[in-house]
N, C-alpha and C positions, 0 to 999 in steps of 0.2 A: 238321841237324835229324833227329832219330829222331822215331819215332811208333808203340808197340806197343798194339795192340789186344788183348781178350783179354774173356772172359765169355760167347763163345757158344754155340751147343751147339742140342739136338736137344730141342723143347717140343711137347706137344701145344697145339692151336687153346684160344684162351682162357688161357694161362700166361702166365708172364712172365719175364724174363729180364732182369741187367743188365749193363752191358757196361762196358769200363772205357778207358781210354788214356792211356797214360802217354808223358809226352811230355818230349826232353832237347836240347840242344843250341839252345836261345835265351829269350830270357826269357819265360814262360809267361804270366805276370800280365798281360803287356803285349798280349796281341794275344787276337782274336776266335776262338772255338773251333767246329768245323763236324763231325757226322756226317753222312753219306753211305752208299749202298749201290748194289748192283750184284747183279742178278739175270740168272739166265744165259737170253743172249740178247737183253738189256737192255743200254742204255745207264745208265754212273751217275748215279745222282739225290740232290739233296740232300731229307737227311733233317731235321734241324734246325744251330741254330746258336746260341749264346749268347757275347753280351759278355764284357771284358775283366776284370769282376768280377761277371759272373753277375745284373746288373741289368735286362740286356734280354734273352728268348728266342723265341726266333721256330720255326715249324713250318711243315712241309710241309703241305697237306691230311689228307691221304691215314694222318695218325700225327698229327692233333690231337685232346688229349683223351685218349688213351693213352698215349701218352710224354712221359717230363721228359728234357730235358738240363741240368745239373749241371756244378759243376765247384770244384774245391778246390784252391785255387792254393799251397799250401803242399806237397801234393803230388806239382804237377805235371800233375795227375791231371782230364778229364774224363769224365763219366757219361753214361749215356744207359740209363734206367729205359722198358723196353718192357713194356709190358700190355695184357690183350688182346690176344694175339697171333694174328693169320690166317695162311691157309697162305701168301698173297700179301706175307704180310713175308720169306719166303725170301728169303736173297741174302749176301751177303758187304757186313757192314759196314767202315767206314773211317771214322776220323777223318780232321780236315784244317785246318792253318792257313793261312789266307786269302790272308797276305800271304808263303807259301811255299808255294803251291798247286801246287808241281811234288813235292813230297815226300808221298808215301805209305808207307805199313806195310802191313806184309802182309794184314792186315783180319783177321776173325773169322765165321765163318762160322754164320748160322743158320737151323738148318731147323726150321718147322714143321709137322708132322706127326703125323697119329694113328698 
């Protein structure tokens, strides 16, 4: 199971950003897709998560209503469309699947800042 993240970067309050993960090593179609993050001095939190074909999504509090999570199974590939962005979404994102919840990527780090 690989897992590269990648789209982050440095926004001012109120931007947006989108974030990507590309994902190899077992079949993608097949299993539930999850972003997560991690802010320093924090424990990691889930962020959202969507179904095996993108029919169910679900959100944290805390990022509903500003973010979509996505995903394009021909790809490989989940989204995660952040707007709206506070300085309190700092952190280092991660994707994650569910059912190989011990495999992480390196994450994608976003700060925002004026």
């Amino acid at each position: 199971v690989q897992l590269v993240e990648s789209g982050g970067g440095l926004v001012q309050p109120g931007g947006s950003l989108r974030l990507s993960c590309l994902a190899s090593g077992f079949t993608f179609s097949d299993y539930y897709m999850r972003w997560y993050r991690q802010a320093p001095g924090k424990e990691r939190e889930l962020v959202a998560s969507i179904s095996e074909r993108g029919q169910r999504t679900d959100y944290a509090d805390f990022v509903k209503d500003r973010f979509t999570i996505s995903r394009d199974n021909a790809k490989n590939t989940v989204y995660l469309q952040m707007n709206s962005l506070k300085s309190e979404d700092t952190a280092v994102y991660y994707c994650n699947v569910p059912v190989y919840s011990d495999y992480w990527g390196q994450g994608t780090q976003v700060t925002v800042s004026s």
